[in-house]
C-alpha positions in Angstrom: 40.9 19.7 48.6 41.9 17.5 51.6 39.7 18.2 54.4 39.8 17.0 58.0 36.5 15.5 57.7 38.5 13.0 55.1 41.4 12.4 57.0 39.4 11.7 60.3 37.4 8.8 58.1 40.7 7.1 56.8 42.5 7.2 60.3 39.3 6.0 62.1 39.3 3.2 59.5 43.3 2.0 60.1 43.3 2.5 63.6 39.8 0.7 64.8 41.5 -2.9 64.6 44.0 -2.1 67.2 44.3 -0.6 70.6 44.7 2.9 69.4 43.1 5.2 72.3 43.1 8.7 70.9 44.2 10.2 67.0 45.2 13.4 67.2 45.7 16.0 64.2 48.6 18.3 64.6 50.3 20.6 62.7 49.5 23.1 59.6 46.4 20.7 59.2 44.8 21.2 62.8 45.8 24.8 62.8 43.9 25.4 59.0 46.9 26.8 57.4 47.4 23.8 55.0 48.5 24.5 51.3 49.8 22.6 48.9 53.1 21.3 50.1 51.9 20.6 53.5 52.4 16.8 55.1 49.6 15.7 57.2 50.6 15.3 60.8 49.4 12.5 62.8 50.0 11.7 66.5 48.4 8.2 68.2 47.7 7.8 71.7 48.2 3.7 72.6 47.6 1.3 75.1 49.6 -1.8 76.3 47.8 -3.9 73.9 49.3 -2.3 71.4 52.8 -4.4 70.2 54.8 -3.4 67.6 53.3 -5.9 64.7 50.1 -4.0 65.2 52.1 -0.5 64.9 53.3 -1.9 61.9 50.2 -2.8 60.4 48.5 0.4 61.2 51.4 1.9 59.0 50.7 -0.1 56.5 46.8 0.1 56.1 47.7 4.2 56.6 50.2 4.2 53.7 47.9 2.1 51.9 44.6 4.3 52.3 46.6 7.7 52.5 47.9 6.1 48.4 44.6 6.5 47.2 44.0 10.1 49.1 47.5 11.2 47.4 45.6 11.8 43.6 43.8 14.7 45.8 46.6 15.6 48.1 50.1 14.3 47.2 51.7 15.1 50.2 53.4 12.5 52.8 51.8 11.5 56.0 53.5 11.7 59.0 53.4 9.3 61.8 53.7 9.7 65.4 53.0 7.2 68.3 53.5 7.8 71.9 52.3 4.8 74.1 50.8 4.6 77.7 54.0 4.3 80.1 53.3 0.6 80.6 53.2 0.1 77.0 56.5 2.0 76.7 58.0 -0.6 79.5 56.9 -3.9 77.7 58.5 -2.8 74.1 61.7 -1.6 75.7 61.8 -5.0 77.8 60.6 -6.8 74.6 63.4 -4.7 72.4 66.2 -5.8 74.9 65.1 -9.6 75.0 65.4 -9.4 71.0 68.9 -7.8 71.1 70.1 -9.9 73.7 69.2 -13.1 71.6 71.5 -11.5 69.0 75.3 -12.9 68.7 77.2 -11.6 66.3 80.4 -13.7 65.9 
């Protein structure tokens, strides 16, 4: 059985690289109603540091780690990232310099 004590140890170990500020557990998990089809619920806090290579990399080390978790829980993860307000300006001014330097002809 999946507990929180395992899925505290993988996140802690994806998200330590980066500039994740807080991991929160949510959902059927945090509340201790789990059963077998449940997903595991995931929320990160970030800071500006944070750009969206890194996001993408914590995904990845996540799906990677939560593949060898799945032989004792083969449920998906589920991902969710709010950033700081700051954080949230610099990818959306990042986001439109990228689409900007897009022509489509």
């Amino acid at each position: 059985m999946l507990t929180i004590e395992h899925i505290a140890e993988v996140l802690k170990s994806a998200v330590v690289p980066y500039d994740v500020r807080a991991v929160y557990l949510f959902g059927s998990f945090a509340r201790g109603e789990a059963g077998p089809q449940s997903d595991v619920d995931v929320r990160l806090e970030c800071d500006l540091e944070i750009d969206y290579a890194d996001l993408l990399d914590i995904q990845e080390s996540l799906g990677g780690t939560w593949a060898v978790l799945s032989r004792w829980w083969p449920t998906p993860l589920s991902l969710c990232v709010r950033l700081s307000e700051s954080a949230c300006s610099v990818m959306r001014r990042c986001s439109i310099q990228q689409l900007s330097a897009i022509s489509i002809s």
